[in-house]
SEVORO-273707 format. One record per residue: residue number from 1; x, y, z of N, C-alpha, C, CB in turn. Coordinates in steps of 0.02 Angstrom, whole numbers. Each point is the difference from the previous one (the first is absolute). Glycine has a CB too. Layout:
(NUM (X Y Z) (X Y Z) (X Y Z) (X Y Z));
...
This chain:
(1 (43 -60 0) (-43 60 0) (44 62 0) (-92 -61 62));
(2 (76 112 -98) (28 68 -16) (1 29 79) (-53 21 -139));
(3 (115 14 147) (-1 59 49) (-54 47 5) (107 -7 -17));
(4 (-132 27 -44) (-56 33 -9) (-79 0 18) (83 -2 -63));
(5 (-76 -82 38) (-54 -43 15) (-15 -18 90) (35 -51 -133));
(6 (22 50 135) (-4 -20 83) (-29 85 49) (135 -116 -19));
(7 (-93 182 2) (-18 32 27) (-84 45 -24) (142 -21 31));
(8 (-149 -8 -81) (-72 25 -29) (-44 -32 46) (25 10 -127));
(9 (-6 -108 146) (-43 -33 43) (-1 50 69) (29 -128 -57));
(10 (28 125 71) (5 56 95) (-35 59 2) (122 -19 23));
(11 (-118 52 -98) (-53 57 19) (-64 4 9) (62 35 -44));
(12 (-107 -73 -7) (-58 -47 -12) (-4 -1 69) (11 -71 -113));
(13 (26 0 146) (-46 -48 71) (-4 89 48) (81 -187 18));
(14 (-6 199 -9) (-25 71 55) (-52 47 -23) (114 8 38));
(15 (-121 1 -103) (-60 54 -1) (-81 -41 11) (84 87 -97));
(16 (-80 -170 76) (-70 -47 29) (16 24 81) (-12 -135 -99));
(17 (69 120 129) (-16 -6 69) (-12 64 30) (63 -99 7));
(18 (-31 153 -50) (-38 77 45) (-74 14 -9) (108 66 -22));
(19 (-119 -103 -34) (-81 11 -15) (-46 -60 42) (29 53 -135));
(20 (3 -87 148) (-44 -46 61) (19 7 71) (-12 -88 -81));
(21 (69 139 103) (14 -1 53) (-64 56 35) (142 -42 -31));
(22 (-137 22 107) (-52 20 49) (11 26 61) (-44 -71 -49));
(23 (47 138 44) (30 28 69) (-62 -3 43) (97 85 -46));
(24 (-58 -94 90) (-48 -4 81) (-1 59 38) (33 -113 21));
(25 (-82 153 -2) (13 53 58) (-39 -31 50) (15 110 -62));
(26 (0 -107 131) (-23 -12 53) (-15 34 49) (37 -63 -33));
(27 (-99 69 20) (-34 57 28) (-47 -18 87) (-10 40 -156));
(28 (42 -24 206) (-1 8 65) (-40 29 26) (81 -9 -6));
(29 (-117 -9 70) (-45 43 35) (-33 -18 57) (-10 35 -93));
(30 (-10 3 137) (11 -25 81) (-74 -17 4) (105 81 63));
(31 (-146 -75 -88) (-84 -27 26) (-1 -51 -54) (-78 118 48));
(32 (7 -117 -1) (-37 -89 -32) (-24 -14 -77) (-57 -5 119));
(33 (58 -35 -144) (-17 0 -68) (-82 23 -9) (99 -99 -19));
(34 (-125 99 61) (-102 15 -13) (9 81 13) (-88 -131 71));
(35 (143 172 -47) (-10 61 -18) (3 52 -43) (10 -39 64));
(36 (-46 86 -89) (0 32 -54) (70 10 -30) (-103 48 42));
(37 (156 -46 -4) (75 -3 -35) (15 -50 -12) (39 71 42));
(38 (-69 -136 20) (20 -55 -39) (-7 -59 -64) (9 40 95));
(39 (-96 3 -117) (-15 -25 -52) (23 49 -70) (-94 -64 81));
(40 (95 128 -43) (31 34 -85) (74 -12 -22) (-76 103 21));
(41 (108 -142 40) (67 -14 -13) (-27 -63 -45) (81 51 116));
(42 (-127 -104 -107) (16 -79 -37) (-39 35 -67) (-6 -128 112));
(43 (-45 176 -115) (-15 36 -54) (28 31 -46) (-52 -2 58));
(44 (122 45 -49) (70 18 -31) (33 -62 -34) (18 91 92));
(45 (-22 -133 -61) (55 -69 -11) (-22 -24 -54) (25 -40 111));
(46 (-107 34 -125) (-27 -47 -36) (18 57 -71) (-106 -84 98));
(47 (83 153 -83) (-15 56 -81) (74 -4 -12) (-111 109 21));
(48 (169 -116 40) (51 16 -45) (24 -77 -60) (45 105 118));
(49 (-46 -158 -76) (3 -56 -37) (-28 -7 -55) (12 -34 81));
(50 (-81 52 -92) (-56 43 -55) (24 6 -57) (-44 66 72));
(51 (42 9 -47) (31 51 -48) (87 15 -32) (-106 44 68));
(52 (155 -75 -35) (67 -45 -12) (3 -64 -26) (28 52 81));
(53 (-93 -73 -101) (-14 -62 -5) (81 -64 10) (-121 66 -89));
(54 (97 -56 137) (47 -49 46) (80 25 35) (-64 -90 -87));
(55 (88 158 52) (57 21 -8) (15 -3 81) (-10 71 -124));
(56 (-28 -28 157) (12 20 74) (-29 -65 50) (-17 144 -32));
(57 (13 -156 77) (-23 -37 59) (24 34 42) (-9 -99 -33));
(58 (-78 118 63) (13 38 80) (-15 -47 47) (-34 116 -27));
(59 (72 -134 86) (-2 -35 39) (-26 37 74) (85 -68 -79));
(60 (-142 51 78) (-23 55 63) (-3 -42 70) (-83 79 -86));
(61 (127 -50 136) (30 -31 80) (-55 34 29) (145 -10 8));
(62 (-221 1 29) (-8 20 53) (23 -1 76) (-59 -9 -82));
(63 (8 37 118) (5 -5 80) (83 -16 37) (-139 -53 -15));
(64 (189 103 -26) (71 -10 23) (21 -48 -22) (-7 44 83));
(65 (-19 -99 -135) (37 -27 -7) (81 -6 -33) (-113 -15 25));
(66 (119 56 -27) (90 -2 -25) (24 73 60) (-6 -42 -185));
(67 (-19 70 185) (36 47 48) (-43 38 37) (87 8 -70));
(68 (-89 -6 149) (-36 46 20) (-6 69 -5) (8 -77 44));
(69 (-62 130 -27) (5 81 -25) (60 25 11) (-107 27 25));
(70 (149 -40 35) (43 54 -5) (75 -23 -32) (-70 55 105));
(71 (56 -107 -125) (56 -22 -63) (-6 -1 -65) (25 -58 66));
(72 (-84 98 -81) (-36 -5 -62) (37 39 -39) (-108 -20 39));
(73 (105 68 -34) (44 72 -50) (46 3 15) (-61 70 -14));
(74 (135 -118 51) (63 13 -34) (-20 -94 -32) (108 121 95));
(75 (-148 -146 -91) (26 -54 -58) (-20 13 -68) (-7 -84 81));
(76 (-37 133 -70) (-25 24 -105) (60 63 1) (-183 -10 -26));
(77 (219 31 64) (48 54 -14) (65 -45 -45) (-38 85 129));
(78 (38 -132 -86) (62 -39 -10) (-20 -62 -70) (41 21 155));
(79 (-98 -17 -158) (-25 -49 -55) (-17 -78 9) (69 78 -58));
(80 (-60 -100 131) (-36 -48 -3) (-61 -35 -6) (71 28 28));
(81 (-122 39 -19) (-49 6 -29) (-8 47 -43) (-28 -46 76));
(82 (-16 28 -156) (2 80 -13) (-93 10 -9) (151 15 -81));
(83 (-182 -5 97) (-62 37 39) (-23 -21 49) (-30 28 -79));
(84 (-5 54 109) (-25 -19 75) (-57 38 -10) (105 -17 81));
(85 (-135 31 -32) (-89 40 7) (-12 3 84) (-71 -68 -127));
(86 (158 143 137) (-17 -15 62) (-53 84 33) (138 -107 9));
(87 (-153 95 32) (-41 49 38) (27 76 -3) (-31 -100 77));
(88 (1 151 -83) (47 29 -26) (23 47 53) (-41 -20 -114));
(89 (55 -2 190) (26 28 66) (60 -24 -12) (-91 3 84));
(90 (105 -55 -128) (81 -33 -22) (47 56 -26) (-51 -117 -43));
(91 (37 174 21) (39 30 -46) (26 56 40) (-63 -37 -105));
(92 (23 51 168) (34 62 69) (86 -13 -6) (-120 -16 116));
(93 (99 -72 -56) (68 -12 4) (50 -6 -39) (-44 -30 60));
(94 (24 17 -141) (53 4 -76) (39 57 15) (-81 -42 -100));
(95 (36 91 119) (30 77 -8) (-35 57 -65) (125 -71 44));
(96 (-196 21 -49) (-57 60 -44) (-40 -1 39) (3 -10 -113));
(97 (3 67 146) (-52 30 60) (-55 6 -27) (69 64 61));
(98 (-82 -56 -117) (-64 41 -24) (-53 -34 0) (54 60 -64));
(99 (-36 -120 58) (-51 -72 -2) (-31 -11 58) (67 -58 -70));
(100 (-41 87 121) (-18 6 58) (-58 56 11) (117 -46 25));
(101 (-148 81 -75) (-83 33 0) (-36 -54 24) (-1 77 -103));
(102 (13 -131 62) (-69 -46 -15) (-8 -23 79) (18 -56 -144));
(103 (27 70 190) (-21 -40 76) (-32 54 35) (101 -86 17));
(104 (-92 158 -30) (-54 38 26) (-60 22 7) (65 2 -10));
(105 (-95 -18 78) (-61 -31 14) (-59 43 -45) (46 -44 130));
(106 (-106 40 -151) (-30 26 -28) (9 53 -59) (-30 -43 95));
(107 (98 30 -134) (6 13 -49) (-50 22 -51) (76 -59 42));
(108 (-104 -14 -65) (-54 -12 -28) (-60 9 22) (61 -54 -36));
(109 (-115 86 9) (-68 -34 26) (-53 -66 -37) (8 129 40));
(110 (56 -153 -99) (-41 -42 -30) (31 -10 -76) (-103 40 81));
(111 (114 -111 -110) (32 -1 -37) (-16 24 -95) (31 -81 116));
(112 (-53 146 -112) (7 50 -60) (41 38 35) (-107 1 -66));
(113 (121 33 114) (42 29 35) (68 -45 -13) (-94 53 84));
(114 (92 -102 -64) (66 -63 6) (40 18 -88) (-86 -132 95));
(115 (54 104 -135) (-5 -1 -73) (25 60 -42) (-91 -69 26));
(116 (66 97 -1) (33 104 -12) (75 -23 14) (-110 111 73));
(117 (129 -114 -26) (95 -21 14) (18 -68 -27) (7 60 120));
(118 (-40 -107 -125) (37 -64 -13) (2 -2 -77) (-38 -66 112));
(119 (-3 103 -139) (-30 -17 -76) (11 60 -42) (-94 -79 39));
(120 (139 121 7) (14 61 -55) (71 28 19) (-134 38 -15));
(121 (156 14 -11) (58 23 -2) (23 -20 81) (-24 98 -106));
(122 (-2 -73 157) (57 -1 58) (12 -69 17) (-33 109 53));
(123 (-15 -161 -72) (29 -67 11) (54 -5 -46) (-104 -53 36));
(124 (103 49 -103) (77 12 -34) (56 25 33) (-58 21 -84));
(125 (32 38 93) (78 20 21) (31 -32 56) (-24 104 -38));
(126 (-30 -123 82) (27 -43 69) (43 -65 -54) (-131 24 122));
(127 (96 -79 -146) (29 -35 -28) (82 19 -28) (-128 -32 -14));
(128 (136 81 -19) (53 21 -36) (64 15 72) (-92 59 -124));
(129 (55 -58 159) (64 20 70) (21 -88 17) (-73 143 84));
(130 (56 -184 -126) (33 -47 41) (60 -36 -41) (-114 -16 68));
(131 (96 44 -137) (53 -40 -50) (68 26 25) (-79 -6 -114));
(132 (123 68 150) (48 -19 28) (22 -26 53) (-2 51 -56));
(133 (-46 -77 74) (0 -71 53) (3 -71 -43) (-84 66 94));
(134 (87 -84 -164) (-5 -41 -33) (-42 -48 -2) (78 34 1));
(135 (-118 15 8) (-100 -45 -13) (-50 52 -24) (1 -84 115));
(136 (-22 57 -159) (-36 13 -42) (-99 -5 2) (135 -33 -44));
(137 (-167 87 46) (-68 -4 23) (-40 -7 -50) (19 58 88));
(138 (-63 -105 -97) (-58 -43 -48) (-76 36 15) (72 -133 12));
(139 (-96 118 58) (-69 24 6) (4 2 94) (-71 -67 -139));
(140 (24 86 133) (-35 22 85) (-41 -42 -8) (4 121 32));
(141 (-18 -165 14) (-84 -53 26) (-16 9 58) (16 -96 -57));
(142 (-68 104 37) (-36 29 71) (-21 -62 33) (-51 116 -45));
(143 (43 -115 130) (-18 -80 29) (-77 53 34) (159 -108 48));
(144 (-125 171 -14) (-80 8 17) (23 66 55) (-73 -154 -12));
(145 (24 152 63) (5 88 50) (21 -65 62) (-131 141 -42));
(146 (160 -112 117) (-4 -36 37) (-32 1 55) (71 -10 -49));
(147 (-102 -26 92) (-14 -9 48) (28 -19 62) (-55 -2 -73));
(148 (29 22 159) (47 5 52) (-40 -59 31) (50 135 11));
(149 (9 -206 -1) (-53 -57 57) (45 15 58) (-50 -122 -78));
(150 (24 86 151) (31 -23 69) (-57 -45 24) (77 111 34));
(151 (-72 -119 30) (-16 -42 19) (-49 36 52) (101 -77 -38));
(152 (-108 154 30) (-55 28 43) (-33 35 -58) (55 15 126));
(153 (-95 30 -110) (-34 45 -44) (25 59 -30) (-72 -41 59));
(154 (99 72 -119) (21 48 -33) (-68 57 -14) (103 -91 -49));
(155 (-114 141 90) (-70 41 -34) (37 64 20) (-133 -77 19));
(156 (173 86 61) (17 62 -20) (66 14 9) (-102 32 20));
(157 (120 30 -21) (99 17 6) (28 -25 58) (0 114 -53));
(158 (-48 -131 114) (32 -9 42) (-1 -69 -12) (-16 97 69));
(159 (-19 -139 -71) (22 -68 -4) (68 -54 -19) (-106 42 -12));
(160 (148 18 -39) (33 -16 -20) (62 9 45) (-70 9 -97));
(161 (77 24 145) (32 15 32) (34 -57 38) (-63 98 -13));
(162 (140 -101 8) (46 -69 33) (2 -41 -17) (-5 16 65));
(163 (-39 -34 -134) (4 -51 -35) (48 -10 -52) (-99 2 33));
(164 (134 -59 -28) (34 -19 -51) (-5 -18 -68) (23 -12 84));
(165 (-16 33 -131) (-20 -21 -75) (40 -3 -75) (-89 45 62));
(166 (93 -86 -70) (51 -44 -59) (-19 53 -47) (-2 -147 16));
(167 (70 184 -38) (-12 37 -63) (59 -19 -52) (-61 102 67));
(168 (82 -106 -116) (31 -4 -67) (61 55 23) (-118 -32 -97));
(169 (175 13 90) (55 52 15) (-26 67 -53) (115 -103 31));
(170 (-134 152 18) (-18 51 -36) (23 67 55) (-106 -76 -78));
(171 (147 122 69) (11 57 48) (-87 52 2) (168 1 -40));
(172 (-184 -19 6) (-90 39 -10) (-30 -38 39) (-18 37 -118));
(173 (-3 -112 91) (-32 -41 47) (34 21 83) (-21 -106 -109));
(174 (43 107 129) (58 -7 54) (-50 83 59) (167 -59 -114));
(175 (-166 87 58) (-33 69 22) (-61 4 -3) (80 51 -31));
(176 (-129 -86 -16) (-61 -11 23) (-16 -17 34) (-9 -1 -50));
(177 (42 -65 83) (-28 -45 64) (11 43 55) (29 -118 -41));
(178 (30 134 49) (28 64 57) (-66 59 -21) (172 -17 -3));
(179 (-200 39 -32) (-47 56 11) (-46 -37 40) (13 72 -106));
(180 (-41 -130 112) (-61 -23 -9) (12 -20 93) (-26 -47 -165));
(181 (102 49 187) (13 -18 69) (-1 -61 6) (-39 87 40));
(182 (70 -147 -105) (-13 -78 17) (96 -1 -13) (-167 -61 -58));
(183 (200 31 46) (59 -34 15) (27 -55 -83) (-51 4 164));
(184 (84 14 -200) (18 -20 -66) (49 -46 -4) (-30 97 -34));
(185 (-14 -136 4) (67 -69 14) (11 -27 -82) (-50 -64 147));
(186 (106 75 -156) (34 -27 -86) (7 -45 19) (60 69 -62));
(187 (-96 -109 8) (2 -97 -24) (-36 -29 -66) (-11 -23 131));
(188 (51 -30 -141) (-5 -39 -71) (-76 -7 2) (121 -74 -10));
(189 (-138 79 -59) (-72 -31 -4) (-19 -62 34) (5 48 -100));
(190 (56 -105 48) (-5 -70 41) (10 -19 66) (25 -18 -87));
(191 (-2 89 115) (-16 -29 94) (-56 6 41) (98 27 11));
(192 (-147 35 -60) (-48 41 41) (-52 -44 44) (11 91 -94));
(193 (-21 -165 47) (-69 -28 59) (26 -27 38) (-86 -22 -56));
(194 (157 -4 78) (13 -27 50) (3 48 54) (49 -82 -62));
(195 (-15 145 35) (18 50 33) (-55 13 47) (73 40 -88));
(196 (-146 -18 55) (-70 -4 32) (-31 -62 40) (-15 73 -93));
(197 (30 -132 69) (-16 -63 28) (19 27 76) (26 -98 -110));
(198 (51 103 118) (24 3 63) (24 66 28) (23 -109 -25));
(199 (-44 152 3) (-22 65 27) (52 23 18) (-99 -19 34));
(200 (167 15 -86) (56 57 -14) (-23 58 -17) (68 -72 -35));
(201 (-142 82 1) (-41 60 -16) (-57 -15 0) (66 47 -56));
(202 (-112 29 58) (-59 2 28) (-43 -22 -54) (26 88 82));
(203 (14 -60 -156) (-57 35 -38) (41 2 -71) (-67 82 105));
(204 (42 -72 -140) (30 20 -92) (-53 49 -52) (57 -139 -3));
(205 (-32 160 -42) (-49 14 -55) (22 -48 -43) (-24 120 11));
(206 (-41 -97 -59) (27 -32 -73) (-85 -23 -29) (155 -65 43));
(207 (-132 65 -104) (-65 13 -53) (-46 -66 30) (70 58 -132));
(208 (-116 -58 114) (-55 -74 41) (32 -65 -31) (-140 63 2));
(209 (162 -52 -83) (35 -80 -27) (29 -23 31) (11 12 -81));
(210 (47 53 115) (72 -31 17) (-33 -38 72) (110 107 -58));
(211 (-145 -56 107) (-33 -53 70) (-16 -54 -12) (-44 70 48));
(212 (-12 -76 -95) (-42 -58 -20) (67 -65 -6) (-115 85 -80));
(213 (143 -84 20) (47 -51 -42) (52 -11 49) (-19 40 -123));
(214 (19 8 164) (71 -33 49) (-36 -30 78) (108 112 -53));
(215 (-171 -94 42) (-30 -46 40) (14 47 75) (25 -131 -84));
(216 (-26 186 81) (11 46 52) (-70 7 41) (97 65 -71));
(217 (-154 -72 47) (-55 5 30) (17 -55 42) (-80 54 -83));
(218 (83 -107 110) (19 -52 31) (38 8 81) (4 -38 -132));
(219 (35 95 104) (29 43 85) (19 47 5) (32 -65 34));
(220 (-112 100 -63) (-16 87 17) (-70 4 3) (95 56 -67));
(221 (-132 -45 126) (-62 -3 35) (-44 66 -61) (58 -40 163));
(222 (-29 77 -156) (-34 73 -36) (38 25 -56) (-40 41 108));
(223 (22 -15 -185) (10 44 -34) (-59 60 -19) (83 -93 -29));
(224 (-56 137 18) (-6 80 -10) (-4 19 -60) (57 20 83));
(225 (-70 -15 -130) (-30 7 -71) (23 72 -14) (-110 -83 9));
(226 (167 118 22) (25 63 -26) (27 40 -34) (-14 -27 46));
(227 (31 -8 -95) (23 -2 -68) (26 56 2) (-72 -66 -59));
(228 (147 83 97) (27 29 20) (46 18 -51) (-34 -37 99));
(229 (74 -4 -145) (57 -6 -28) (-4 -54 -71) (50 30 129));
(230 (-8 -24 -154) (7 -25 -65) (37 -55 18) (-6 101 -71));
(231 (18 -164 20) (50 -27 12) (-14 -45 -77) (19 11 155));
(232 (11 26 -200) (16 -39 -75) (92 -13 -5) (-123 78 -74));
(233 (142 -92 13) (50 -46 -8) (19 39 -71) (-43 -127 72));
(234 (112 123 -95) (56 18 -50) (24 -57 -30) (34 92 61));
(235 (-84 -115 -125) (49 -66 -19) (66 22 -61) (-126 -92 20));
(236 (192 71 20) (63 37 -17) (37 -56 -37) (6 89 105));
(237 (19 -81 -119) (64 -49 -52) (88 22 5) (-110 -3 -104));
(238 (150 -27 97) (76 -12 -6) (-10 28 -49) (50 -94 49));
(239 (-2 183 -44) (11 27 -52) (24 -38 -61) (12 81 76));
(240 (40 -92 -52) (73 -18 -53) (-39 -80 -43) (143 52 113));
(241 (-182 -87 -52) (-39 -51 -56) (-32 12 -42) (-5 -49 58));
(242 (-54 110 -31) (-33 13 -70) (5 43 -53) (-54 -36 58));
(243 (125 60 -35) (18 65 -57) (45 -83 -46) (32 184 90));
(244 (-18 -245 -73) (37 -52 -42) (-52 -21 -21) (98 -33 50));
(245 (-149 34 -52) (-59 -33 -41) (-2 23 -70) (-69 -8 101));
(246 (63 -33 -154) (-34 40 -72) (-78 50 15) (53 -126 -82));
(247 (-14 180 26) (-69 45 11) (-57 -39 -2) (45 94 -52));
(248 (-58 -135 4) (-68 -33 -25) (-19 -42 66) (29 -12 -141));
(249 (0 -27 184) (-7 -24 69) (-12 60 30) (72 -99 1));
(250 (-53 153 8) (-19 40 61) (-54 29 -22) (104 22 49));
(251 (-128 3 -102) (-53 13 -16) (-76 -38 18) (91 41 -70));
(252 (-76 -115 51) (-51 -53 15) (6 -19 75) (6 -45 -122));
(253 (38 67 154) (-6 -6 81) (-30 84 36) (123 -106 -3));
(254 (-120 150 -32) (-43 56 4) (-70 2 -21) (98 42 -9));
(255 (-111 -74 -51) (-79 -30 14) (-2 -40 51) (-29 -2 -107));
(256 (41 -55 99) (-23 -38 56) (-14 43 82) (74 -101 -77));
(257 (-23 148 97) (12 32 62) (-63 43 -20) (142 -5 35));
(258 (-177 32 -67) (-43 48 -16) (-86 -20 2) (110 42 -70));
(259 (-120 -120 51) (-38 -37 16) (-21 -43 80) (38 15 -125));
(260 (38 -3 142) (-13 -33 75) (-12 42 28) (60 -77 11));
(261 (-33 162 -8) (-24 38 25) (-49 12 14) (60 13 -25));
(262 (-121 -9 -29) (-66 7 -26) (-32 -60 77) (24 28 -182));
(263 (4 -107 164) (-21 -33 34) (-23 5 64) (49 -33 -69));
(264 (45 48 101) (24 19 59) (-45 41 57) (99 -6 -76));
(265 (-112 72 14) (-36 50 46) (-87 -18 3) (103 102 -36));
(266 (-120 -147 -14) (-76 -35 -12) (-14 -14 50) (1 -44 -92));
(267 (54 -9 115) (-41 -72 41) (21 28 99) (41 -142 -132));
(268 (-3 208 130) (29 5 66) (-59 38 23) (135 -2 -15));
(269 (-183 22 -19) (-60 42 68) (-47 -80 -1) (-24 185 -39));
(270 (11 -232 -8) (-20 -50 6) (13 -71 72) (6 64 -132));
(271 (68 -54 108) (19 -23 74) (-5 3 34) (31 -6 -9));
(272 (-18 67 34) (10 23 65) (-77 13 17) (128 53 -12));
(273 (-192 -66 -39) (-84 12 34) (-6 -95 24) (-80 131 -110));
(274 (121 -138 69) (-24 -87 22) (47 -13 51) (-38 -56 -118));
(275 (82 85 133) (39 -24 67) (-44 32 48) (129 -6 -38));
(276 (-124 68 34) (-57 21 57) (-65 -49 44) (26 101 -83));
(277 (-64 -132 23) (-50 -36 5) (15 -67 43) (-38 58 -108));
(278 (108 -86 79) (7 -55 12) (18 16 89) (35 -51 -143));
(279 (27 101 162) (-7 16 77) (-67 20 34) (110 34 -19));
(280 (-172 5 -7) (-63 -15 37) (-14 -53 -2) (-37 81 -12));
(281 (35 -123 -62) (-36 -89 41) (50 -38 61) (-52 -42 -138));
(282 (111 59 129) (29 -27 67) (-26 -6 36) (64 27 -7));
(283 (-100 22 42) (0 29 62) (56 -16 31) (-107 0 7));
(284 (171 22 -4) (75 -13 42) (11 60 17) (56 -91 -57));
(285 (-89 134 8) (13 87 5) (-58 56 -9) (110 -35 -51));
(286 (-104 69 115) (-49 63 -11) (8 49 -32) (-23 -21 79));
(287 (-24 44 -147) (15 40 -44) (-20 64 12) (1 -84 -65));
(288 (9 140 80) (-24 54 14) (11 62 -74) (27 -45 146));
(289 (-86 72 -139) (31 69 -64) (-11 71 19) (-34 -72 -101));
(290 (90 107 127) (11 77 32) (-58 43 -4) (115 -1 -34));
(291 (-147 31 55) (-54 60 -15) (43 60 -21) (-93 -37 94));
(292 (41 64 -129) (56 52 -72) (30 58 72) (-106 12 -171));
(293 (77 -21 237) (37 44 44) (72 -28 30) (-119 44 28));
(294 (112 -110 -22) (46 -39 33) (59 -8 -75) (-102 -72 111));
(295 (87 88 -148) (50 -11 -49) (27 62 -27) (-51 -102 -25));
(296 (32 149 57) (26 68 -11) (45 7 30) (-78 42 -19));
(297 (41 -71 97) (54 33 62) (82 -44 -20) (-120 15 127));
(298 (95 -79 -169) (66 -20 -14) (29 36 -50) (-26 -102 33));
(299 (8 123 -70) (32 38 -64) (34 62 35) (-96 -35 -98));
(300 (67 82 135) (46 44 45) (48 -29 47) (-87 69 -6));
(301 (89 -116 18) (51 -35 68) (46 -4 -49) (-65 -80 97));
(302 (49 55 -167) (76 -31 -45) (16 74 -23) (-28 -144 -61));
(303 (-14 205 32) (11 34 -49) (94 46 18) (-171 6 -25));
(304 (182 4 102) (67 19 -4) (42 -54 -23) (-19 78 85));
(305 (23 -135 -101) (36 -22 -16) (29 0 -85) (-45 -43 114));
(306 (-4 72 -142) (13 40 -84) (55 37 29) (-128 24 -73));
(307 (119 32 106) (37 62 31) (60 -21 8) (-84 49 57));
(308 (94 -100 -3) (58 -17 27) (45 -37 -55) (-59 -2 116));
(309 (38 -55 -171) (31 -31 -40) (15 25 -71) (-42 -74 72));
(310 (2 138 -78) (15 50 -71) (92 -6 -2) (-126 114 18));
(311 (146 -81 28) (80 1 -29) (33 -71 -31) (19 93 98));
(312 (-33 -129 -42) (21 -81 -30) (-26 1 -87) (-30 -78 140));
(313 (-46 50 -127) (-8 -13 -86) (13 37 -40) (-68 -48 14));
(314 (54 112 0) (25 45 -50) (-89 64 -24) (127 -133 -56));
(315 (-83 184 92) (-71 48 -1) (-19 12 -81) (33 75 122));
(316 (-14 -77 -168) (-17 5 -64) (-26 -63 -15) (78 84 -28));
(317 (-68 -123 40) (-32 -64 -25) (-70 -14 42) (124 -50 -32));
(318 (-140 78 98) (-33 5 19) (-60 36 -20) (83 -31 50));
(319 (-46 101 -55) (-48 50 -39) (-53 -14 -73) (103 69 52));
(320 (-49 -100 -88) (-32 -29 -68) (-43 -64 19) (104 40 -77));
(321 (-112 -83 126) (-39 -25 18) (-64 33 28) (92 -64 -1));
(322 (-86 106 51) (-75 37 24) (-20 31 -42) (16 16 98));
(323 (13 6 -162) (-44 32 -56) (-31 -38 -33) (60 73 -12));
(324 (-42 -144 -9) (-34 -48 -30) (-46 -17 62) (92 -43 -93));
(325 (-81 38 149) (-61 -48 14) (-63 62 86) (121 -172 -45));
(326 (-58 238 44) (-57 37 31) (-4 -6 87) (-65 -24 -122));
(327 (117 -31 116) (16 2 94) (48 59 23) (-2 -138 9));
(328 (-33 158 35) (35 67 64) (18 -14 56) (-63 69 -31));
(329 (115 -111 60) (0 3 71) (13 54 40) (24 -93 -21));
(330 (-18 152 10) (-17 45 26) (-56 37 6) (87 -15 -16));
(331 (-150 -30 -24) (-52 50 -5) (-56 -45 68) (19 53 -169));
(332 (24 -110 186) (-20 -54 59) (-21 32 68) (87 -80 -50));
């Protein structure tokens, strides 16, 4: 056989095998697969396989399984994973403060308010602050608003008082609880129901899915329906991986991301009405919902804490937020 012949064969088989080869991303994430993130994550997996027709395989790790939260973002920094969909109180401690709005309490009054920032220019630009951190931002998914459980009754400011309560490493969160006179305790998602089981803490928020699916109603007597706070998610990617992707792959993984989105934000007020439901049929937990007075007096107990955390996030980024969505904590 010709020299020729032989290297004509080598080019041939490698260009069959780049056209059948199949990159894998493995895509990570600390809740349960029945939650609105955890189904728009196996929902991503399927459109990108789809629409790559076969090129990509996303391999989606729930409930920690490959790394718990606070090992999450240096392993997609470093590339052992390259996507995550983590909460977006993750990005304070990165060192993009700004991301740190979304934990301030009553931000929102409701998600067209939410949508104004996540779905238009100032969510961009937040995104764009992270690529010199070498990650790269896809979409915002929303899981839902949160709610305050313990093991006594949550109705007014004082109740909260000396109580301990599991918050998401957040320097905001940290200052809400301190307004409210309860006691802030940073911890992993995956520790929180033991944590409550055995009463390292009193109490937590978090959207009704996340209670429901982690089975938190189980050892927390009472929740509070105060839909105090936001708590959606940044699904991010390994720069340097997906700037190595062919355009035509990143493109068809930008549909796909654009469709799950759609999904994402569909099925998360859905959830979180059927988790609700499912903790009243318990009966394990007493559901209470604030009177529009009792939920004021909370909205003034938190509102200095806008005041106090403006310098941190950043008073311009702030500002362009209360114009989109019309909140004054000074008008409290």
């Amino acid at each position: 056989m010709k020299i020729s012949q032989i290297l004509a064969g080598i080019v041939l088989g490698s260009a069959v095998l780049a056209a059948s080869a199949q990159t894998v991303i493995k895509f990570s994430h600390v809740v349960a697969v029945d939650t609105p993130k955890g189904k728009a994550a196996v929902f991503f997996a399927q459109k990108a396989s789809e629409l790559t027709k076969g090129k990509i395989k996303v391999e989606v790790y729930a409930n920690s399984a490959l790394y718990k939260d606070k090992e999450e973002m240096e392993a997609l920094q470093i590339g052992s994973v390259q996507m995550l969909a983590p909460s977006l109180a993750k990005f304070g401690p990165l060192g993009v403060k700004e991301f740190e709005a979304f934990d301030l309490p009553f931000i929102f009054d409701d998600k067209a308010d939410l949508h104004k920032i996540t779905q238009g220019a100032v969510g961009a630009s937040l995104m764009a602050k992270l690529e010199p951190k070498g990650i790269k931002g896809l979409a915002f998914w929303d899981n839902g608003f949160k709610s305050f459980s313990a093991n006594v009754p949550l109705k007014n400011v004082a109740d909260f008082k000396g109580k301990k309560f599991r918050i998401q490493s957040s320097k905001v969160l940290e200052e809400e609880i301190r307004a409210l006179g309860g006691i802030a305790q940073v911890m992993a998602f995956s520790e929180v129901y033991q944590a409550l089981q055995t009463g390292v803490v009193d109490g937590t928020e978090n959207p009704i899915s996340n209670f429901y699916t982690q089975k938190m109603h189980e050892v927390q007597k009472h929740l509070s329906l105060t839909n105090h706070g936001y708590l959606g998610y940044a699904v991010i990617v390994n720069k340097k991986f997906w700037d190595a992707l062919p355009a035509d792959v990143r493109g068809q993984l930008e549909q796909a991301m654009k469709e799950a989105t759609v999904y994402a934000n569909k099925i998360a007020q859905e959830e979180n009405d059927l988790a609700l439901a499912g903790v009243r049929k318990s009966g394990k937990t007493t559901v209470y919902e604030p009177t529009k007075e009792e939920r004021m007096a909370l909205k003034k107990a938190m509102a200095p804490v806008h005041i106090k955390m403006a310098d941190r996030v950043g008073k311009d980024t702030l500002q362009t937020i209360y114009k989109e969505t019309g909140f004054d904590p000074n008008a409290l």
